[in-house]
C-alpha positions as CSV (number, residue, x, y, z in Angstrom):
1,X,7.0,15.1,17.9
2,X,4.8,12.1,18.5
3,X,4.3,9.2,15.4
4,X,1.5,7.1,15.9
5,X,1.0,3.7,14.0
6,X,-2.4,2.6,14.4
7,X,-1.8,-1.6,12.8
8,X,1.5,-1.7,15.0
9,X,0.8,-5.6,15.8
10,X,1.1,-6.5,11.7
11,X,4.0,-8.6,10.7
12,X,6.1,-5.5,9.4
13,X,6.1,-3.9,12.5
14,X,9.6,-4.1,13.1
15,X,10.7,-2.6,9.6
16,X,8.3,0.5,10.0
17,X,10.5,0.9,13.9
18,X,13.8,0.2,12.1
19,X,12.9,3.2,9.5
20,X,11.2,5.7,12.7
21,X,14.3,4.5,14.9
22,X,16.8,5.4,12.3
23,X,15.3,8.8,11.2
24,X,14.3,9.6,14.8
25,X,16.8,12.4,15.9
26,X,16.7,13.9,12.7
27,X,12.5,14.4,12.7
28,X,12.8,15.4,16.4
29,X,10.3,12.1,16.9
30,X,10.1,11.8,21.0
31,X,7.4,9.9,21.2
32,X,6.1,6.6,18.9
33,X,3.6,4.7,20.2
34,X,2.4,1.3,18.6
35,X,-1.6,0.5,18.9
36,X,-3.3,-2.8,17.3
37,X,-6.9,-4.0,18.5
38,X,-5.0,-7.9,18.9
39,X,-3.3,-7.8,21.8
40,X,-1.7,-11.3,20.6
41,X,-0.3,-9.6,17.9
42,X,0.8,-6.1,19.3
43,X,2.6,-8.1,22.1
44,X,4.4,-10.3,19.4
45,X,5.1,-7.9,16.6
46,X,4.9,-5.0,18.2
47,X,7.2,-6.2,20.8
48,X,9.9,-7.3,18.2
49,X,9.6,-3.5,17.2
50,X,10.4,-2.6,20.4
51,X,13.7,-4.4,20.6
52,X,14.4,-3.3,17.1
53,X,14.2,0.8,18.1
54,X,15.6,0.1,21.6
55,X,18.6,-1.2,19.6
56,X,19.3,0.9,17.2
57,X,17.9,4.0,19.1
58,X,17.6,3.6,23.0
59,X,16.6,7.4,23.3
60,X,13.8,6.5,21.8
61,X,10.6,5.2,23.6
62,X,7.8,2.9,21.3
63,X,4.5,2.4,23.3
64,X,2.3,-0.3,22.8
65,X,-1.3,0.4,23.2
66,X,-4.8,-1.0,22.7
67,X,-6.3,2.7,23.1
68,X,-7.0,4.4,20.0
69,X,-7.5,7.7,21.9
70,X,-4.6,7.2,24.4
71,X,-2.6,6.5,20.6
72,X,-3.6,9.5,18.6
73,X,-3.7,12.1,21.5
74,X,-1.2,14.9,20.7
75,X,-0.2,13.1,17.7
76,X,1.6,14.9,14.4
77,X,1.3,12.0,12.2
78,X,-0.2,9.1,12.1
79,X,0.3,6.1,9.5
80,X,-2.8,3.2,9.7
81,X,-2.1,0.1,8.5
82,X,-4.8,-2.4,9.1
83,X,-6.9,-5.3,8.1
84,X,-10.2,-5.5,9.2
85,X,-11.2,-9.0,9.4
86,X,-8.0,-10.5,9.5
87,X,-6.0,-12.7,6.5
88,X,-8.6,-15.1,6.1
89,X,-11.4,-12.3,5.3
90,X,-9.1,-11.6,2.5
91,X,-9.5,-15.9,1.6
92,X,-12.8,-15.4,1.4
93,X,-12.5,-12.0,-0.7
94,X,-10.7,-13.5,-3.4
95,X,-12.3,-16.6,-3.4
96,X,-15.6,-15.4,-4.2
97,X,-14.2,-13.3,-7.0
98,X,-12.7,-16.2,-8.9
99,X,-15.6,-18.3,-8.5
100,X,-16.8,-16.2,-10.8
101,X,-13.7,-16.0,-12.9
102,X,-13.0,-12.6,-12.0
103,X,-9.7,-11.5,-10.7
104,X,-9.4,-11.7,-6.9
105,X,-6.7,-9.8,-5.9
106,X,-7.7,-7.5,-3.4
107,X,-6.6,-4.2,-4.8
108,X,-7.0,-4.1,-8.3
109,X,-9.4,-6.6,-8.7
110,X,-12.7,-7.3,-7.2
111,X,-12.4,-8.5,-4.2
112,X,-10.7,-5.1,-3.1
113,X,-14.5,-3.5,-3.2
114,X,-15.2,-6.2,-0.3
115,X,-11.8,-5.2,1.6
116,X,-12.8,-1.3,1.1
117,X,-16.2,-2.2,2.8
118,X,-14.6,-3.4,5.6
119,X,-11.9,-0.7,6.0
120,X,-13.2,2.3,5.3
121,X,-16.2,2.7,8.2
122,X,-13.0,1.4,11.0
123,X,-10.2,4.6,9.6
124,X,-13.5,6.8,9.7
125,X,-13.7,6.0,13.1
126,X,-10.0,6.5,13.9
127,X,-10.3,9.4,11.6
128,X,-13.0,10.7,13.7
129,X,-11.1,10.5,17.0
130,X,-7.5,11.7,15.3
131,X,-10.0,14.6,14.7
132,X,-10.5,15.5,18.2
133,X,-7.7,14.1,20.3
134,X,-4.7,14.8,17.6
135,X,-2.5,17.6,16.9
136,X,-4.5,20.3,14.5
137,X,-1.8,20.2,11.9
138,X,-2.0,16.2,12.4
139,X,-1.1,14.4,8.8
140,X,-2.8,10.6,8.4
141,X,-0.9,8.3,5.7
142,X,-3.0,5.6,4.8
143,X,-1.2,2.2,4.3
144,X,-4.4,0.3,3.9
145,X,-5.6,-1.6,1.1
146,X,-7.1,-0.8,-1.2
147,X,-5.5,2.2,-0.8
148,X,-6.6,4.1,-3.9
149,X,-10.5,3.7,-3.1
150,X,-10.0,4.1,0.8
151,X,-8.1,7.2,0.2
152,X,-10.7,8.7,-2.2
153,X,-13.4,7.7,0.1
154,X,-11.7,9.2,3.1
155,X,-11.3,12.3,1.3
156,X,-14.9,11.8,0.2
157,X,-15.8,12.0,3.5
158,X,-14.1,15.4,4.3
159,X,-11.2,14.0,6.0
160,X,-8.4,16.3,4.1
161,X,-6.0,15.6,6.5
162,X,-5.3,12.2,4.9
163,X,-2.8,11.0,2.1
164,X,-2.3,7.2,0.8
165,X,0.9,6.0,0.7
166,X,2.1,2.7,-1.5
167,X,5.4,1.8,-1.3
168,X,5.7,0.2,-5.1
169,X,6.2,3.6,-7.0
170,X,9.4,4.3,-4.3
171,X,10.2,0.5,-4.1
172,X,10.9,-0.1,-8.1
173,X,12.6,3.6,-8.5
174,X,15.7,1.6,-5.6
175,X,15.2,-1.2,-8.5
176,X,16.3,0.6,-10.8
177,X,19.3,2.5,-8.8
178,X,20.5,-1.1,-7.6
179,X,20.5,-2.3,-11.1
180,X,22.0,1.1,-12.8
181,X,24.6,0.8,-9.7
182,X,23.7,4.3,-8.5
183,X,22.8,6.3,-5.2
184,X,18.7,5.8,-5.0
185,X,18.8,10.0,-4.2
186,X,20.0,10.3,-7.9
187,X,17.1,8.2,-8.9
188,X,13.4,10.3,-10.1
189,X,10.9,9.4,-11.1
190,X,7.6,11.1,-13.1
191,X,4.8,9.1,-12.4
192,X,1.4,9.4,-12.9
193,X,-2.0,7.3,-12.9
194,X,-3.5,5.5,-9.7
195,X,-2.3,3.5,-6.9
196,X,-1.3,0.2,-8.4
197,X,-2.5,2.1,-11.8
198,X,0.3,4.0,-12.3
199,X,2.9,4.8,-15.4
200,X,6.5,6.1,-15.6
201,X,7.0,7.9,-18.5
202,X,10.0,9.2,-17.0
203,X,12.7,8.1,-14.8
204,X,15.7,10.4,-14.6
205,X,19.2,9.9,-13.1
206,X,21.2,12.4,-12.8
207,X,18.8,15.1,-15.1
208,X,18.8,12.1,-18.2
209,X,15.7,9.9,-18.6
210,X,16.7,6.5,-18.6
211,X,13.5,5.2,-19.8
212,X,14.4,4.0,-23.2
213,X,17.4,2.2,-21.7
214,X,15.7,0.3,-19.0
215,X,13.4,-0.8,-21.6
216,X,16.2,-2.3,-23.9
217,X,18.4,-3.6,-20.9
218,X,17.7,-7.4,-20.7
219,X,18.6,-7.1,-17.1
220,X,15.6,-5.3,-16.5
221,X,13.2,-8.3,-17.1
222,X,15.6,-10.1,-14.9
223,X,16.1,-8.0,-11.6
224,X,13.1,-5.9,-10.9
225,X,9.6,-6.5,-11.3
226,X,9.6,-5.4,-14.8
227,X,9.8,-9.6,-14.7
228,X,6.4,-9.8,-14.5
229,X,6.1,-8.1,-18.1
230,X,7.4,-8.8,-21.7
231,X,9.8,-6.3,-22.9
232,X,7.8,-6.1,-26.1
233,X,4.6,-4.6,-24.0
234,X,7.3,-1.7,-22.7
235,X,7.9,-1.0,-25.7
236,X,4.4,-0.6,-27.3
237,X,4.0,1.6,-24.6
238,X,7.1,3.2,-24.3
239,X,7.1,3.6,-20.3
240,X,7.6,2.1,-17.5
241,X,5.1,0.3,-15.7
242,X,3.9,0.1,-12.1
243,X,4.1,-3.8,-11.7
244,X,0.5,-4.4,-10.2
245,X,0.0,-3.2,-14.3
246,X,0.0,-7.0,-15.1
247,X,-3.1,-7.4,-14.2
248,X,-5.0,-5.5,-16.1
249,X,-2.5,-6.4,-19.3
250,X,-2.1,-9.9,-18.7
251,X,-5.8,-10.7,-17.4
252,X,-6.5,-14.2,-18.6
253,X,-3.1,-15.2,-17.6
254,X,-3.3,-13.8,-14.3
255,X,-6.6,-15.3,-13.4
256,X,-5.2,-18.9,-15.3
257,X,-2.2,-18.8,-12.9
258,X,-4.0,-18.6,-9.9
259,X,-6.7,-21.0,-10.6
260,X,-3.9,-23.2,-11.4
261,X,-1.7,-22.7,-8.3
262,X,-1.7,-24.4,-5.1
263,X,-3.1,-21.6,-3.7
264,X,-4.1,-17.8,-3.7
265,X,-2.3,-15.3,-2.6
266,X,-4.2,-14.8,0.0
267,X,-4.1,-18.3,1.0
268,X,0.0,-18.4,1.4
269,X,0.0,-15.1,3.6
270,X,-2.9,-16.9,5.8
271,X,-0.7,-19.5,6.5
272,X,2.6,-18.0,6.4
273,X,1.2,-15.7,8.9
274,X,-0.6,-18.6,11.1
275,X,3.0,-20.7,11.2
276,X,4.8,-17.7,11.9
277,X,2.4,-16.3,14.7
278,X,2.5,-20.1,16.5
279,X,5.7,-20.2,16.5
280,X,6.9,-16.8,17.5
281,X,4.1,-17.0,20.6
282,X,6.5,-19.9,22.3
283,X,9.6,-17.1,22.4
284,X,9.8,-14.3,24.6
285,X,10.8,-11.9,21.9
286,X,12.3,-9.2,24.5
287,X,14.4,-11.8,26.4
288,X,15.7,-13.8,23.2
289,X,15.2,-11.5,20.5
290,X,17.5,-13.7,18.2
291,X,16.0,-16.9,18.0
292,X,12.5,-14.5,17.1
293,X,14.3,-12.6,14.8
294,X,15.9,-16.3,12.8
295,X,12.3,-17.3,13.3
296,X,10.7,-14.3,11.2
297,X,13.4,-14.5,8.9
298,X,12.5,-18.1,7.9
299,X,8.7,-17.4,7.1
300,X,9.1,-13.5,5.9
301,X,11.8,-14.7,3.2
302,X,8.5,-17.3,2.4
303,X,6.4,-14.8,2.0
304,X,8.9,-12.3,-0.1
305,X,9.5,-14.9,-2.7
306,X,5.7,-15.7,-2.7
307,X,5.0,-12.5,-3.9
308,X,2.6,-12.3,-7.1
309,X,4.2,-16.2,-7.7
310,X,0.3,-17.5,-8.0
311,X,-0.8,-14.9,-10.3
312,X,2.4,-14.7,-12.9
313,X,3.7,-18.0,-12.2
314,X,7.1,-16.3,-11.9
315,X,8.9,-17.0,-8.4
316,X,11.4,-15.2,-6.4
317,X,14.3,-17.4,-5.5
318,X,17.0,-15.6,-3.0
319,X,17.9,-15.4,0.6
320,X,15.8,-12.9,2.5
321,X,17.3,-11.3,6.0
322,X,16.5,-8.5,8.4
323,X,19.5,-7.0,8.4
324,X,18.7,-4.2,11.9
325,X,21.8,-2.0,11.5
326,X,21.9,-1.7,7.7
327,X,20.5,2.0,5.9
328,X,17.0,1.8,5.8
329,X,15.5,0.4,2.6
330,X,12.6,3.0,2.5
331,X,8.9,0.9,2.1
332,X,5.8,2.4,3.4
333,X,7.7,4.0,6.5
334,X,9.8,5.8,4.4
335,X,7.5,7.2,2.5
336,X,5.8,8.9,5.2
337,X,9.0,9.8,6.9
338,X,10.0,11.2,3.7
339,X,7.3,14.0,3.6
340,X,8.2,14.7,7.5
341,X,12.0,15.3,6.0
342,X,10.6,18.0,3.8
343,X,8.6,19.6,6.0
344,X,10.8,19.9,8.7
345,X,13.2,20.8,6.0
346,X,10.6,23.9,5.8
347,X,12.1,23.5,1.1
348,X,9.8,22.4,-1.3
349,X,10.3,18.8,-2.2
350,X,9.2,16.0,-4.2
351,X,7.7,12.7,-3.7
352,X,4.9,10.2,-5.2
353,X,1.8,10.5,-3.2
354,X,-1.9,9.6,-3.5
355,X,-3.6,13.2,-3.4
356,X,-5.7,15.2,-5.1
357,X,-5.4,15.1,-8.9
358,X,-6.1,19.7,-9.3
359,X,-6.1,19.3,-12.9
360,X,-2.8,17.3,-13.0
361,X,-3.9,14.7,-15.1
362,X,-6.5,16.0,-17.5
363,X,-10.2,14.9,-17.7
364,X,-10.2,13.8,-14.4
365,X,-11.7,15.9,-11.9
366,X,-9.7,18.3,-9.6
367,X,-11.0,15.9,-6.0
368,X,-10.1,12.9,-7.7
369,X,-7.4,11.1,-5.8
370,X,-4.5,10.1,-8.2
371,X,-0.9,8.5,-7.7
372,X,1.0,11.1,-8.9
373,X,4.5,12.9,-8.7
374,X,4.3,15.8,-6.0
375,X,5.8,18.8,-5.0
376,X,5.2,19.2,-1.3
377,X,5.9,21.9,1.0
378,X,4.4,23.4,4.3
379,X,1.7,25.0,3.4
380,X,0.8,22.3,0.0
381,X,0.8,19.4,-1.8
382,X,0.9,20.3,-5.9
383,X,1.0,17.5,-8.2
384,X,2.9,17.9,-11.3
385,X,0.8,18.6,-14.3
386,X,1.1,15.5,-16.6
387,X,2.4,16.9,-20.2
388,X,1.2,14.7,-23.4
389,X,-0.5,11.9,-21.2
390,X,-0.6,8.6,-23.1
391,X,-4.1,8.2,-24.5
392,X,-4.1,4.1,-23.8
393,X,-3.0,5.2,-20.4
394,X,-5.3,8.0,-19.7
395,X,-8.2,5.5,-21.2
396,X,-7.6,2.8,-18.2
397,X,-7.1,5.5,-16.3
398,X,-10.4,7.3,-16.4
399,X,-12.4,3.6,-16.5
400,X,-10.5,2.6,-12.8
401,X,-11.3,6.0,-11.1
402,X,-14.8,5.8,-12.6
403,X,-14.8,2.5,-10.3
404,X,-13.2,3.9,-7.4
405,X,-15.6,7.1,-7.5
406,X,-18.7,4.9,-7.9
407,X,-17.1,2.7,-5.2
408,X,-16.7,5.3,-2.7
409,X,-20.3,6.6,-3.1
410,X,-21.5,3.4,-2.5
411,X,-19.5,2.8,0.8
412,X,-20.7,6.1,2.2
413,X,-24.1,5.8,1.1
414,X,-24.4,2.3,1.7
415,X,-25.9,2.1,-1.5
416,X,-26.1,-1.8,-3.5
417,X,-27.1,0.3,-6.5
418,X,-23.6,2.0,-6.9
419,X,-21.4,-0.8,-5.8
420,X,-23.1,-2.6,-8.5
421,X,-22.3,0.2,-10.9
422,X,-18.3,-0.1,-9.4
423,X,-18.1,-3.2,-10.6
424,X,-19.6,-3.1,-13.4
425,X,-17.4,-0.3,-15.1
426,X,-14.5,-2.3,-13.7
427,X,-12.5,-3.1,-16.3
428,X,-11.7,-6.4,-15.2
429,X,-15.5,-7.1,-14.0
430,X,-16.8,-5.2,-17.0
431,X,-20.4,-7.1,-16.6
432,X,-23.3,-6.1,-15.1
433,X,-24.9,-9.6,-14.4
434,X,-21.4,-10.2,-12.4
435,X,-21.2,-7.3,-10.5
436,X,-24.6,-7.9,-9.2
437,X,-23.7,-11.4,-8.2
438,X,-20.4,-10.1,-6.6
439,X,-21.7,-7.2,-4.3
440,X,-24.8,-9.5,-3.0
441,X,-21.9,-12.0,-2.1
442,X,-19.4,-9.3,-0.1
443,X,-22.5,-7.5,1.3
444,X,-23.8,-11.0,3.1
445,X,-20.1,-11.2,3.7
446,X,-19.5,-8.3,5.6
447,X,-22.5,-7.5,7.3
448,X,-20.6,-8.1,10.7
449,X,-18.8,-5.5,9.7
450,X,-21.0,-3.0,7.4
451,X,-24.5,-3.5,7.8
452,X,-27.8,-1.1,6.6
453,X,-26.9,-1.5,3.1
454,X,-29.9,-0.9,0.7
């Protein structure tokens, strides 16, 4: 079986080889193969992923490639992780959003419109070329931001063949088991909504929904990213909340926090990422793989405590290592190595996916891309229908994948009128005069990138 990753020079290189090296001989994976347009960064982070799956599996050979076709030739899967533009694009993103005092994070809030613009056409091209060159039965998991419109759009564009993946639904279920001292297999969870959008009105160990505990547990606040909520919003809602939630219920705070911080998001991975780059392109990673390794540690554990610090003004505070020989952690790896489990497994089983919603979640429509619990098997992908969705829920809901549908017309058709009509039914845009400011700002923007637009 050949894996291809088509992003292999980003910084988490080495944990996606860690996950593939580790599952290899089980998935029958023979070939993995590494392509990134940066040959800067391939050769950094991509070779650090090398050393990483020589070591923990030397049968295993990872390729590192500038050639999209020479990548996705004969491939079975393929997982894309990119960013168009690079970090500081995603500066200027966010930036322009809060100018307007509009969120700017890049998925849920405005600025990922502007990110979309730039990913979509580049996966359409790598779409179009894992189309020809690829395996017939080839599977594409979508890592890229902002996954929820790129995968709709993809799909929009008749590429079927793709699935989004987000590692947050899988990521806060191993919360839970670490703080309910459990095996993360005993762990489930019943999720529904959109990526970054999504609610848990279920999470069941052992056949018992814990739900109404976690809630209650004052731990909970403490040790998973239910920090970035108050325990009374839980319970108004009675569920469980996908943490990217806080901004659409906490949106003056979230937008006062990062006006107030230092600096954006954006801003701290730009740099992190800079300092880390410079520093890591004065080692030879292959010949002393530990001084790189200490080296990434340092500004990864940066970044890790970093995360939504600026928006919630809540701060991770603990020790972050790559530990290479420990069990794999999951993230956006092993979500896609998951579904290869189960087919390979040739039983039905079930995962959180992006796919198509097929009356799942009602009033949507049946192509509508949702984030939703999933029974997979060879042949299919069947969502679980959602039973007594909540009505505040389904509300955001349906006003988010009104902006996402309105969003991917307007990438396809290059067309200002609908991207002003995204934004304006965004619910944390919700104006018209500011949408139209917004997409004449990321048009002139991105017209290296996306140009014709009318």
């Amino acid at each position: 079986m050949k894996l291809t990753v088509i992003g292999g020079g980003g910084v988490r290189s080495m944990f996606l080889a860690k996950s593939i090296a580790q599952q290899a001989k089980a998935l029958s994976i023979t070939n993995l193969t590494f392509m990134d347009i940066d040959s800067e960064k391939l050769k950094i982070y991509g070779g650090l992923a090398q050393e990483v799956a020589k070591r923990l599996n030397p049968d295993l050979p990872l390729y590192l490639t500038e050639d999209p076709v020479e990548a996705v030739r004969d491939a079975d899967y393929v997982i894309t992780t990119i960013r168009v533009g690079g970090d500081h694009m995603r500066v200027l993103d966010e930036r322009i959003a809060l100018a307007c005092g509009v969120l700017g994070q890049e998925t849920t809030g405005a600025a990922g419109l502007s990110f979309a613009m730039r990913s979509v056409p580049a996966l359409a091209g790598y779409c179009e070329l894992i189309r020809q060159y690829a395996k017939p039965s080839v599977k594409v998991f979508n890592f890229t931001n902002p996954a929820g419109v790129v995968s709709q759009t993809l799909r929009d564009m008749g590429y079927d063949f793709t699935f989004g993946i987000c590692d947050a639904p899988s990521g806060i279920l191993r919360q839970f088991a670490q703080l309910l001292n459990t095996d993360p297999e005993n762990v489930k969870g019943e999720c529904y909504g959109l990526n970054h959008l999504s609610f848990f009105p279920e999470i069941l160990v052992d056949g018992k929904n814990v739900v109404p505990e976690l809630i209650e547990r004052d731990d909970t606040y403490e040790r998973t990213d239910m920090r970035f909520f108050e325990k009374d919003l839980l319970r108004h809602l009675g569920c469980v909340l996908n943490e990217y939630l806080y901004y659409f219920y906490y949106r003056e705070q979230a937008v006062d926090h990062i006006l107030h911080a230092p600096q954006t998001r954006g801003e701290t991975i730009e740099t992190i990422n800079r300092e880390m780059t410079k520093e890591l392109a004065a080692i030879d990673v292959h010949k002393d793989f530990d001084k790189a390794l200490a080296v990434f540690e340092k500004w990864y554990g940066r970044r890790e405590n970093a995360y939504m610090a600026s928006e919630t003004g809540i701060r991770r505070d603990k020790p972050w290592s790559f530990d290479l020989y420990a069990p794999d952690a999951g993230g956006y790896a092993g979500v896609a190595l998951n579904y290869m489990n189960i087919i390979r497994a040739g039983k039905k089983g079930t995962m959180i996916l992006c796919a198509p919603n097929r009356g799942a979640i009602p009033t949507l429509r049946d192509e509508d891309i949702v984030e939703i619990t999933c029974d997979v098997t060879q042949d299919d992908c069947i969502p679980h229908a959602v039973k007594n969705p909540d009505p505040r829920a389904l509300e955001l809901i349906r006003r988010v994948k009104a902006y996402e549908n309105y969003a991917s017309s307007a990438i396809r058709n290059r067309s200002v009128k609908d991207a002003i009509d995204a934004l304006t039914l965004h619910p944390l845009v919700n104006s018209y005069s500011l949408a139209k400011k917004l997409v004449e700002a990321y048009i002139d923007l991105n017209r290296e990138y996306c140009d014709g637009w009318k």
